[in-house]
VOPAGU-2260 file (C-alpha; in pm, 1 decimal, decimal comma):
REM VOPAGU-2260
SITE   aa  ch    i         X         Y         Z
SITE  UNK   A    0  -13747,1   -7463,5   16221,5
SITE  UNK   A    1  -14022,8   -7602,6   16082,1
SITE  UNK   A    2  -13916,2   -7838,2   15879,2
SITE  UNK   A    3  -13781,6   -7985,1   16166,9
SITE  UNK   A    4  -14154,3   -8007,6   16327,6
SITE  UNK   A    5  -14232,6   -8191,0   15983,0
SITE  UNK   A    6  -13917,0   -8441,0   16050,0
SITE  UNK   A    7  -13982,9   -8511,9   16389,9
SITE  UNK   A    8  -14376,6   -8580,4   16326,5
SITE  UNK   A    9  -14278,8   -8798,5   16029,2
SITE  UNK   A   10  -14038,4   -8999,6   16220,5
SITE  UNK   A   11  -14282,8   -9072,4   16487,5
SITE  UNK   A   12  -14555,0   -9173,8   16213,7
SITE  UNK   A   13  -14299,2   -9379,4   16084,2
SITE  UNK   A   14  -14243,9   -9582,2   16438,7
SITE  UNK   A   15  -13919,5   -9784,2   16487,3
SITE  UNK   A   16  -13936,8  -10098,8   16221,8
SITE  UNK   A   17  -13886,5   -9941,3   15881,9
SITE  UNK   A   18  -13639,1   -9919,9   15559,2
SITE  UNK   A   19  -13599,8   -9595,8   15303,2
SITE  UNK   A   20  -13834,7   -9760,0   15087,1
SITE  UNK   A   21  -14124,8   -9760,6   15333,1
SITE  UNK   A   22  -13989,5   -9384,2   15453,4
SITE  UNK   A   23  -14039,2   -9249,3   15086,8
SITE  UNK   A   24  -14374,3   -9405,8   15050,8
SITE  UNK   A   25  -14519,3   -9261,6   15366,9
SITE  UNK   A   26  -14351,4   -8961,9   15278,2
SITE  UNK   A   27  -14526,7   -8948,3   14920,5
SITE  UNK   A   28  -14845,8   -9068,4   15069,7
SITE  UNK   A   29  -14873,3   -8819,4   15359,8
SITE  UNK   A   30  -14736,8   -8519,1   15098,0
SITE  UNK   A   31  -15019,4   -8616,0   14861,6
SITE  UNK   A   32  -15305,6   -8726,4   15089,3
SITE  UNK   A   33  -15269,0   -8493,4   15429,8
SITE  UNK   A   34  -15069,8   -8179,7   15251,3
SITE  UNK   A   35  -15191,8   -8129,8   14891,8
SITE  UNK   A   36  -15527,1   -8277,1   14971,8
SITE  UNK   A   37  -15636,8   -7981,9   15234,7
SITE  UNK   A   38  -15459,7   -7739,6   14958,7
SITE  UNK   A   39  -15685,7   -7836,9   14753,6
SITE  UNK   A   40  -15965,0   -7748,4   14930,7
SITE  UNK   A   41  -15823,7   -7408,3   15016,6
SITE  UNK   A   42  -15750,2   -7378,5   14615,2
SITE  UNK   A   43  -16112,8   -7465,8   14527,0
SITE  UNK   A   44  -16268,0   -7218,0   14814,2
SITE  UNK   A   45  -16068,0   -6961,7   14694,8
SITE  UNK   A   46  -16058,5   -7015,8   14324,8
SITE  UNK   A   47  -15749,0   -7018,2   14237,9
SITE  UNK   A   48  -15560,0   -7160,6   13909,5
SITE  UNK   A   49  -15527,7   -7530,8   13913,4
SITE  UNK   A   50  -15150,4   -7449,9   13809,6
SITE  UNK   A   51  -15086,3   -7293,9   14124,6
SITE  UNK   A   52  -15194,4   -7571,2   14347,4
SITE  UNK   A   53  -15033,1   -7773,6   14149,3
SITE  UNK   A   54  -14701,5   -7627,5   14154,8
SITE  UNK   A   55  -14701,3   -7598,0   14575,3
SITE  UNK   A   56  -14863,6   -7897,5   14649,9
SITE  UNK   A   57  -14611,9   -8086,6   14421,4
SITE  UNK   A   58  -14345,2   -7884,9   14592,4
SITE  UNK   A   59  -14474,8   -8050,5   14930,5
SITE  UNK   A   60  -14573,1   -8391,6   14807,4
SITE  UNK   A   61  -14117,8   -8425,1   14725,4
SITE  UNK   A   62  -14026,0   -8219,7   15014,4
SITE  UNK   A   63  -14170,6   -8476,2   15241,2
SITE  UNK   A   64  -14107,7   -8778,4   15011,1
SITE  UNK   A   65  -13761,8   -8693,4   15045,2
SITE  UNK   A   66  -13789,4   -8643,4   15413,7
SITE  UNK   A   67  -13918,9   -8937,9   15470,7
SITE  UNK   A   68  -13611,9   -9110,6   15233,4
SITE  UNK   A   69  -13392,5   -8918,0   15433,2
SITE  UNK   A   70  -13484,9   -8974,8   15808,3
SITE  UNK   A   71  -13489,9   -9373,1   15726,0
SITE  UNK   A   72  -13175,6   -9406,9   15530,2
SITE  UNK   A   73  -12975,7   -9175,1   15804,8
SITE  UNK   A   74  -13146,0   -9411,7   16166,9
């Protein structure tokens, strides 16, 4: 359910003029800079391994590049 809530957000972020190039991108960029950036923080307050964050924010940085392929290849 979710995921959907991710989709839905993306795709208005997105706005109406867009290609799946320009969906991945945004994707990738709000996976990396929104997602895995306040993570990070999280990680670094609570000390854990750097190959933890690394492995769940890099989960989250392809979920949403993919979503963002997705939802603009499928309009």
């Amino acid at each position: 359910m979710l995921s959907f809530v991710i989709a839905w957000v993306l795709v208005v972020f997105l706005g109406p003029e867009r290609n799946a190039a320009i969906g991945a991108s945004a994707g990738f960029m709000a996976g990396l800079f929104w997602v895995a950036a306040a993570m990070g923080i999280t990680y670094l307050f609570e000390r854990k391994p750097v190959k933890f964050f690394l492995i769940n924010a890099g989960y989250h940085v392809v979920t949403f590049t993919l979503i963002g392929f997705i939802l603009d290849v499928w309009r």
